[in-house]
Every structure is written in C-alpha cells, then in structure tokens.
FIFI-198394 format. One line per 5 residues: number of its first residue (from 0); their letters; for each residue z, y, x of N, C-alpha, C, CB. Coordinates in steps of 0.2 Angstrom, whole numbers, plus 5000, padded with zeros to 4 digits. Glycine has a CB too. Example, Ala and Ser with C-alpha at 12.3 -4.5 7.8 and 13.67 -1.06 7.14 Angstrom:
// FIFI-198394
0 = AS = 5039:4972:5066:5039:4978:5062:5039:4984:5066:5045:4978:5057; 5035:4989:5064:5036:4995:5068:5039:5000:5064:5029:4997:5070
// end
This chain:
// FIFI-198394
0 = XXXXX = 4763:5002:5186:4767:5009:5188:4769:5011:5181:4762:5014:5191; 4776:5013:5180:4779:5015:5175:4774:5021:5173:4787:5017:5175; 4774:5022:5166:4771:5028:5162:4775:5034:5158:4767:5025:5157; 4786:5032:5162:4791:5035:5157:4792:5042:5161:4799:5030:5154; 4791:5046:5159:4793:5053:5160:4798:5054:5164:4795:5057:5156
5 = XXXXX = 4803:5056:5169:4809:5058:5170:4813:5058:5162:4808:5067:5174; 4819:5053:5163:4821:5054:5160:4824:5051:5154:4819:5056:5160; 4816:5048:5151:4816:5043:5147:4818:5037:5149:4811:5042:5146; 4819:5036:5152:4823:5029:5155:4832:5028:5152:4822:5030:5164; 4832:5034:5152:4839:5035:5150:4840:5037:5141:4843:5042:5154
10 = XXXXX = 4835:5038:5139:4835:5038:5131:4835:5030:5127:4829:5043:5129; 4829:5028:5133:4830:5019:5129:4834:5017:5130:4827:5013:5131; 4840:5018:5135:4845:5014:5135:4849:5016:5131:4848:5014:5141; 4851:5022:5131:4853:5025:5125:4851:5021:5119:4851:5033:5124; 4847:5021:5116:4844:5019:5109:4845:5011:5110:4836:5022:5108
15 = XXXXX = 4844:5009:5114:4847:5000:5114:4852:4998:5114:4846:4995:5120; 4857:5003:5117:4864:5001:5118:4869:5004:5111:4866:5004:5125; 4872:4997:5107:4874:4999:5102:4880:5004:5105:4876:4993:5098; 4883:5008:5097:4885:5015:5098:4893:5009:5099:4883:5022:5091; 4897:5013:5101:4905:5011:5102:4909:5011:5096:4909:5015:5108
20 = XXXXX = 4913:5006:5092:4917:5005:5088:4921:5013:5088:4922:4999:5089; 4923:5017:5082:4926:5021:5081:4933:5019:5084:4926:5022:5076; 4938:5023:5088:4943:5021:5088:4948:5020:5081:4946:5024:5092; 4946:5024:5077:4952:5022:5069:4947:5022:5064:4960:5028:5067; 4948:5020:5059:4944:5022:5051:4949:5023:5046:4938:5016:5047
25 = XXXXX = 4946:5025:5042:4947:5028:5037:4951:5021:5032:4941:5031:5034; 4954:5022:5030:4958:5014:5026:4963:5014:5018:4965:5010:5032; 4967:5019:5018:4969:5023:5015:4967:5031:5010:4971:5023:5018; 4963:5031:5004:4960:5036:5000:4966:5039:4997:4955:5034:4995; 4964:5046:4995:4972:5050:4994:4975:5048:4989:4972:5058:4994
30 = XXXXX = 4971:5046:4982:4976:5042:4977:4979:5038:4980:4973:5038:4970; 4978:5030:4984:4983:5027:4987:4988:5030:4988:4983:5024:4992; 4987:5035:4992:4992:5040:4998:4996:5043:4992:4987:5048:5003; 4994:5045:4987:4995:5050:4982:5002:5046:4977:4988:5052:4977; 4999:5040:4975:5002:5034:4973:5009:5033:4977:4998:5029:4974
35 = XXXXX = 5007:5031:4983:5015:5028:4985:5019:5031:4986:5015:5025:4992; 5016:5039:4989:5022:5045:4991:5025:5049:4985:5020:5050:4996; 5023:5046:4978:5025:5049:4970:5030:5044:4970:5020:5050:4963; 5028:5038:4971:5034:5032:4967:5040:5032:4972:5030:5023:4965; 5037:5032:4979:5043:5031:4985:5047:5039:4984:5038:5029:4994
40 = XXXXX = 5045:5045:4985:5049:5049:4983:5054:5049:4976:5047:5053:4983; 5051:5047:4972:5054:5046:4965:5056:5044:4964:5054:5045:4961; 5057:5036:4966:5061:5030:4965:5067:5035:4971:5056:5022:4967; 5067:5036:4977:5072:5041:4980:5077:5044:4974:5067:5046:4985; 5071:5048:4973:5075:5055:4968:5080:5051:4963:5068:5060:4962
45 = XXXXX = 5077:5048:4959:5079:5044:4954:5088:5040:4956:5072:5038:4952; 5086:5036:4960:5092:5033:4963:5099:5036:4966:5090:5029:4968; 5097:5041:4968:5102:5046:4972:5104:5051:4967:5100:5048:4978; 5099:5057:4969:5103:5062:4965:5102:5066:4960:5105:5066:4968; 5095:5060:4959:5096:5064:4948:5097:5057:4945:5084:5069:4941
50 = XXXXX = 5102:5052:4950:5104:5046:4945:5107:5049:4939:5110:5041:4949; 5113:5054:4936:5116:5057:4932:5113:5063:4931:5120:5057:4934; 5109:5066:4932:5105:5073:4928:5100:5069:4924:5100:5080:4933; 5100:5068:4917:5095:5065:4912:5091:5068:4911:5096:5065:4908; 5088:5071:4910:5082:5076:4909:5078:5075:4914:5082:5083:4908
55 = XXXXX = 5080:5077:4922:5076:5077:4927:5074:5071:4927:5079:5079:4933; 5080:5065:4928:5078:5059:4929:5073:5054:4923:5084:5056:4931; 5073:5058:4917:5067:5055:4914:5059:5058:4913:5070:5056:4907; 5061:5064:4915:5054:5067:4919:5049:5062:4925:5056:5076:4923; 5055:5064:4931:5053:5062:4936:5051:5051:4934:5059:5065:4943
60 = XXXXX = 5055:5050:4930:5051:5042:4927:5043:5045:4924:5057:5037:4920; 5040:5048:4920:5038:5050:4918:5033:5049:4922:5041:5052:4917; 5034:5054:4927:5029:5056:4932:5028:5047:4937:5033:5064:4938; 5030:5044:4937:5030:5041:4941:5027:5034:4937:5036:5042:4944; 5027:5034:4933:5025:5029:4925:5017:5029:4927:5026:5035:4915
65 = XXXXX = 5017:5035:4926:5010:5040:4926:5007:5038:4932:5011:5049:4926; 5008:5037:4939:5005:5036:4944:5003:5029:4942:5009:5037:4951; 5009:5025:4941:5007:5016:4943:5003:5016:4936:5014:5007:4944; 5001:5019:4931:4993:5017:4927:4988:5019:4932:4990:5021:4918; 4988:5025:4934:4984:5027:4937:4980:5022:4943:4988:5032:4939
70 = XXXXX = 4987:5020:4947:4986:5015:4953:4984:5009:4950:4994:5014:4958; 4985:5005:4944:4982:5000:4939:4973:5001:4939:4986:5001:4930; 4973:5008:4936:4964:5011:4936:4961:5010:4941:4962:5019:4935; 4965:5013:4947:4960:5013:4955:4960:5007:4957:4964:5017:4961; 4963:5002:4957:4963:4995:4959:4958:4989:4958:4967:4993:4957
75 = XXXXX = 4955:4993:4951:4949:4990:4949:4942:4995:4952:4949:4989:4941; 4945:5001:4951:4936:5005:4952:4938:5009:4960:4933:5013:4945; 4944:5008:4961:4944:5014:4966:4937:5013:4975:4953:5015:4969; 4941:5014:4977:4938:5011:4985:4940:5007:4985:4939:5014:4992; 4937:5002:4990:4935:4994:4994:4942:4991:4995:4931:4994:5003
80 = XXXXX = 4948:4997:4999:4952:4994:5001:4957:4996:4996:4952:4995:5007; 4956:4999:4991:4963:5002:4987:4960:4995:4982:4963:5012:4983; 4955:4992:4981:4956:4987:4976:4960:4980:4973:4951:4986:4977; 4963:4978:4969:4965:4972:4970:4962:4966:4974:4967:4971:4964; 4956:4966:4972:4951:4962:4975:4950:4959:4980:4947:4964:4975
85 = XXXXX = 4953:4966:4984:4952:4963:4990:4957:4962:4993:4950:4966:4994; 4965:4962:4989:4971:4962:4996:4975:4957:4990:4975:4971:5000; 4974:4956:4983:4978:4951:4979:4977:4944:4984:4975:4950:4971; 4981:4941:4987:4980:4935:4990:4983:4930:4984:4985:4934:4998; 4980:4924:4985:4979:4916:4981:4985:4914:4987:4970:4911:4980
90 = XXXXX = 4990:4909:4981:4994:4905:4983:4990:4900:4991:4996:4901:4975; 4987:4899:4993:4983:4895:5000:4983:4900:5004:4974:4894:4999; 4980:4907:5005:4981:4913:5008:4987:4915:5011:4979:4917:5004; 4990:4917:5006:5000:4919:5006:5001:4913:5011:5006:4919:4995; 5003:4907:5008:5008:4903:5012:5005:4904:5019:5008:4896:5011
95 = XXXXX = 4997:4902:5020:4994:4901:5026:4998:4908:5033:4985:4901:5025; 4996:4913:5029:4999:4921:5032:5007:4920:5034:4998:4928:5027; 5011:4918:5029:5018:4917:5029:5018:4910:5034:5020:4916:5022; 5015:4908:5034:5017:4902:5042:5013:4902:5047:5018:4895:5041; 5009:4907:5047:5009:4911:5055:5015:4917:5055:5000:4914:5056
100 = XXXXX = 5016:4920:5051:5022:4924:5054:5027:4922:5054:5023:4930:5050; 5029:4917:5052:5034:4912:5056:5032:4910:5062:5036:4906:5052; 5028:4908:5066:5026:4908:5073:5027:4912:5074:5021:4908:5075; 5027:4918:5071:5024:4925:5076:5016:4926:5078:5028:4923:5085; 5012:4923:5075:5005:4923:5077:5000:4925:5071:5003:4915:5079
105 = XXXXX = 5005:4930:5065:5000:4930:5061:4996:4937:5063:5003:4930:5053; 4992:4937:5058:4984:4941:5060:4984:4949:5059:4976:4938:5055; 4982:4954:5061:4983:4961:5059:4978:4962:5054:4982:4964:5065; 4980:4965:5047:4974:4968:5042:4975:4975:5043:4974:4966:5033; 4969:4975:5043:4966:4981:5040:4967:4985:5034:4961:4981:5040
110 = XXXXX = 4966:4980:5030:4970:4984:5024:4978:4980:5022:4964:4984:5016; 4981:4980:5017:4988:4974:5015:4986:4969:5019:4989:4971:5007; 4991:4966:5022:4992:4958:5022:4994:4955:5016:4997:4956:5027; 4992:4948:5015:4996:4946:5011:5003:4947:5008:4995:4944:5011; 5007:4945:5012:5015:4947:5013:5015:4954:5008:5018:4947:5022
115 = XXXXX = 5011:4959:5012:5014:4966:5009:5009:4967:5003:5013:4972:5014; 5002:4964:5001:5001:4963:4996:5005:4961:4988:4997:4959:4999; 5008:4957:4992:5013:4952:4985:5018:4957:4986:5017:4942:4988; 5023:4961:4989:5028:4965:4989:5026:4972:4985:5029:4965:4996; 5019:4973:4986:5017:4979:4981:5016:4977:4973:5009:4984:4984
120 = XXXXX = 5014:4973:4974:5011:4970:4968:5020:4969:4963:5006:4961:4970; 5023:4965:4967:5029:4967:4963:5035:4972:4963:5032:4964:4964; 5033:4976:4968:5035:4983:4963:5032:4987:4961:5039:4988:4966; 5026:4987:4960:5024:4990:4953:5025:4985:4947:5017:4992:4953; 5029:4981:4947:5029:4977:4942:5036:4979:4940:5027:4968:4943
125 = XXXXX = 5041:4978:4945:5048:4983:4944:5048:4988:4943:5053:4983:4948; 5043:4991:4944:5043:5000:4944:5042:5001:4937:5037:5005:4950; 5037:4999:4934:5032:5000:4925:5040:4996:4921:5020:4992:4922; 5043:4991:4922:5048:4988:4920:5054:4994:4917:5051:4983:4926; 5055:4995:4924:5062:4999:4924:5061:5004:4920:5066:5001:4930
130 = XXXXX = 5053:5009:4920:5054:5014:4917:5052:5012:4909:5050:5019:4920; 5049:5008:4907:5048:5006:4901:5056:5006:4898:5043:5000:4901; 5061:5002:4901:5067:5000:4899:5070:5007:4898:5071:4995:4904; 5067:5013:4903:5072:5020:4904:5067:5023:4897:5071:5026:4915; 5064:5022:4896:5061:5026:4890:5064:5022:4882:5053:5025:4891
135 = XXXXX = 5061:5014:4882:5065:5012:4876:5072:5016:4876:5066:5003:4876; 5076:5017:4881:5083:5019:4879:5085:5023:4875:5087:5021:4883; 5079:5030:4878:5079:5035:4873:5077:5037:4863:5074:5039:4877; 5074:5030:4863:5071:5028:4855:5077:5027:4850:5067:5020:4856; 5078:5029:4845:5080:5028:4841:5083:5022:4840:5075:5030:4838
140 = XXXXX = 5077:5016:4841:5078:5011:4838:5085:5007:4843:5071:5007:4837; 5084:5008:4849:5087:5006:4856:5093:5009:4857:5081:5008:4862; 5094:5015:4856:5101:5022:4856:5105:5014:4858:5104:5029:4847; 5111:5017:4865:5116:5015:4863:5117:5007:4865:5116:5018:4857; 5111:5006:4867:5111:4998:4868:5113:4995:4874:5105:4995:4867
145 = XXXXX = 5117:4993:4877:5122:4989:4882:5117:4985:4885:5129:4985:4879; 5114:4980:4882:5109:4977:4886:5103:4980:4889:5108:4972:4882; 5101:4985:4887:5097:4989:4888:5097:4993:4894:5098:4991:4883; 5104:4996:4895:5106:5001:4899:5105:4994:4906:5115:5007:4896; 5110:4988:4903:5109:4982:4911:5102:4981:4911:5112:4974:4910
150 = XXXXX = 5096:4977:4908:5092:4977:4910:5087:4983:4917:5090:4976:4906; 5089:4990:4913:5086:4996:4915:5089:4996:4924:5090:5003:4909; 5096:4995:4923:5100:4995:4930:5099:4991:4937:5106:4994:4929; 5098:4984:4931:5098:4980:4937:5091:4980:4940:5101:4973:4935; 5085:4983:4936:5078:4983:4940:5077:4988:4944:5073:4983:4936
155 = XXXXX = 5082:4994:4943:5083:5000:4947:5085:4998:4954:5088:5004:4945; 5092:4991:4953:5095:4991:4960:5092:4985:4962:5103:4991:4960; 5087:4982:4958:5082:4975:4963:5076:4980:4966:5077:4966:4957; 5073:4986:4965:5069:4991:4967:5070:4994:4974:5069:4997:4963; 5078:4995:4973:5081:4997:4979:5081:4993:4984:5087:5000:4978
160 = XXXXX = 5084:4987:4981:5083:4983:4988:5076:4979:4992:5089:4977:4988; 5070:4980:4987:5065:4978:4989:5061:4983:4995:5063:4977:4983; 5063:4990:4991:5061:4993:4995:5063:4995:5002:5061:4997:4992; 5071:4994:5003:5072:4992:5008:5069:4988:5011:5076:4991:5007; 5070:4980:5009:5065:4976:5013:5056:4978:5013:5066:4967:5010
165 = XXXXX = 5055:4981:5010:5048:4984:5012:5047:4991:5018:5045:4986:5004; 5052:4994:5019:5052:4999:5024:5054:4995:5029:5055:5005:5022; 5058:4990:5030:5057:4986:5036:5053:4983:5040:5060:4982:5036; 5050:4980:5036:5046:4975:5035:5038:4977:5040:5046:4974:5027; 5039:4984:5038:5034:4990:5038:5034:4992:5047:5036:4997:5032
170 = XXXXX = 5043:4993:5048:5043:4995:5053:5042:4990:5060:5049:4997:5052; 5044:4983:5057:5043:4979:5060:5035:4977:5061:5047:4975:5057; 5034:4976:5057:5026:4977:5057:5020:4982:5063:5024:4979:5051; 5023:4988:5061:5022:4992:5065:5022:4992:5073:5025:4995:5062; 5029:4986:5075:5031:4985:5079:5025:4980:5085:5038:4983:5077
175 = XXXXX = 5025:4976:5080:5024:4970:5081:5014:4969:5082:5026:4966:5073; 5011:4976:5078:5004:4977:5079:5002:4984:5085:5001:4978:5070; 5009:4987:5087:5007:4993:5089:5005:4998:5087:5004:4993:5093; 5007:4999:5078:5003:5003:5074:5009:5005:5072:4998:5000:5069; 5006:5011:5070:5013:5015:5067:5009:5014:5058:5013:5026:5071
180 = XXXXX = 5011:5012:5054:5009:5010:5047:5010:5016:5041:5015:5004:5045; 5018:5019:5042:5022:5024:5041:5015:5029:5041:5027:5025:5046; 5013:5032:5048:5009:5038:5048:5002:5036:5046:5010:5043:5054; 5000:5031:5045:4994:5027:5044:4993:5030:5036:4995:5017:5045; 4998:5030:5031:5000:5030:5024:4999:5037:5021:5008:5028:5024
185 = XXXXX = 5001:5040:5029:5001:5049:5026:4994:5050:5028:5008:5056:5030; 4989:5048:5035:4983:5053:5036:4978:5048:5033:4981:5054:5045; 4980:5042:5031:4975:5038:5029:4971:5034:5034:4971:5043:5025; 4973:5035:5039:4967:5031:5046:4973:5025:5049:4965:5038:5056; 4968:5021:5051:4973:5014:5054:4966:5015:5060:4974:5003:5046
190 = XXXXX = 4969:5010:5066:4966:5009:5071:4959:5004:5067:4971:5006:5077; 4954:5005:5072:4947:5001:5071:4950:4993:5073:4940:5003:5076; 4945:4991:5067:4944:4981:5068:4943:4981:5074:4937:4976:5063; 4947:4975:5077:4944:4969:5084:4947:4966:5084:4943:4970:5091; 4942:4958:5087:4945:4955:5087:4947:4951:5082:4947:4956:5089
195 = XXXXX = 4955:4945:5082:4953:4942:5076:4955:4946:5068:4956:4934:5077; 4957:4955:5070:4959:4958:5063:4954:4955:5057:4958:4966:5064; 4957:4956:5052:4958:4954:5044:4955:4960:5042:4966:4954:5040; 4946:4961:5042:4945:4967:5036:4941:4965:5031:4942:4974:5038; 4946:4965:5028:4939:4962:5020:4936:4968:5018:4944:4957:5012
200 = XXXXX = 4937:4972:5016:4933:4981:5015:4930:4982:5019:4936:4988:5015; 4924:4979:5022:4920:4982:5027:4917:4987:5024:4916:4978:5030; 4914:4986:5018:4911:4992:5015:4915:5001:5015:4911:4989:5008; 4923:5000:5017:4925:5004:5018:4928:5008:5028:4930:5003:5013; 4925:5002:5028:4925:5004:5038:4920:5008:5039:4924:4997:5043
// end
C-alpha cells in the first residue's frame, strides 16, 4: 500500500522530470552589443555626413579606435561567447560550413558562424587600418601625403562594401534560421540550442 500523502505523487514527478529548455538565452553581453553599434554607427557617420567635417570625423574615428582595442581585450577575457576562442574558425571548419551553405544545409550557431566569424574578424582588421591611416594623416611627418589619403580611402570604401555584404548576409540568415539576428544584436538573446544547432559557449547558455 503506498505510504505518499495526497499529493506527493505529483512532486516526484515534478522532481524527475527534467525542467524545459529556456525558450532563448542570453548570447550577446553589452560590450559586444556596445562594440558593434559604436563602429556600425560610426563607420555610418564617418562615410556620409562627417565624410567632410574634420574634426567630427576624427573624433568619431577616435571613438571608434577605442572600441575595436576594447573588443581585442574582451575576446580574450570577456564571456564564452564574445571570445575569439570560440568562434575564430580554422581553415577545415570555414570551408566545411561554406559548403554546406552552398547546399543550403548549413547548421544554425548560437554564437558566429564561421562565415560571419571570418567577416568580423576582417573588419576589424579594416576598421584599426583605416583609422590608424586617418590618424598618421594628421602627423607631421605624413601632412599632405597622396598615398596616404588613397590607402586611408580605399579601406573606407572596402568597409563600406563589406558591410553591406555583412548586413545582407545577416538578413538572409535571419531568413533562412527564422531568427531575427538584427534584434538578437540590440537585446542580446538568440533563441535556445536544439537540435543539430552549433553552441560551443555552453558555459554561456
């Protein structure tokens, strides 16, 4: 003859039965957040309409200098998923991902895919470029230098079109996983892992 109280019967099950996946987590910490929407507004600012106000547009490089060291620091110490560690893909990785998205069959991450892994990694590499080039201009030693002012330009207008292809890419993505990426960027939450998703930060799930 059972010996469970009214009741009890429904607490063990309770307590045996694992709890239900969150529907989203947390994926995005606010330096990331802080990071992209300083260099993506700025890089904005910069290109359009303080192309020709100097001062503004050497501040706002400034400022924006200033984030990608920042976004350099956090990649080593920050959170799981802001780390290089976990979303620098190796040449085996990249291709493999790149020819399932030519299928159409490549896998949903959780944090970067590779593809967009490699795409951030090189613009911050054109972003520290072009402002390092915007700063030598102002030097003394540099004043006035033609080659200088081209280097400076043409990494400005390979920025621009990358970033283009990276807000596509994003949209499409978005498309393609049922995820809005975009507003993923500003709250910081992406939908919960299943299935065969990509989360190498578990430690941040």
């Amino acid at each position: 003859m059972s010996s469970l109280a009214p009741g009890d019967d429904t607490r063990v099950l309770e307590t045996l039965t694992p709890p239900s996946p969150p529907a989203r987590v947390k994926v995005w910490d606010p330096v990331v957040r802080l990071f992209h929407w300083t260099v993506a507004l700025g890089c904005i600012a910069n290109l359009t309409v303080l192309r020709e106000v100097k001062s503004l547009h050497r501040g706002v490089g400034y400022v924006i200098l200033a984030a990608v060291v920042l976004r350099i620091i956090w990649g080593f110490i920050g959170t799981p998923h802001a780390r290089f560690s976990d979303f620098a893909p190796g040449p085996q990785r990249l291709i493999g991902y790149l020819k399932a998205l030519v299928r159409g069959r490549e896998p949903r991450y959780v944090g970067h895919n590779p593809a967009g892994a490699v795409m951030m990694l090189a613009l911050i590499g054109l972003v520290t470029f072009c402002g390092v080039t915007g700063w030598m201009m102002g030097l003394d030693a540099f004043w006035g230098e033609a080659w200088l002012e081209t280097l400076h330009e043409t990494a400005a207008n390979v920025i621009l079109v990358m970033a283009i292809l990276h807000v596509l890419a994003a949209l499409v993505e978005s498309w393609r996983h049922r995820e809005n990426l975009v507003l993923a960027m500003v709250t910081g939450f992406k939908r919960a892992p299943k299935g065969d998703d990509v989360r190498h930060a578990s430690a941040a799930d």
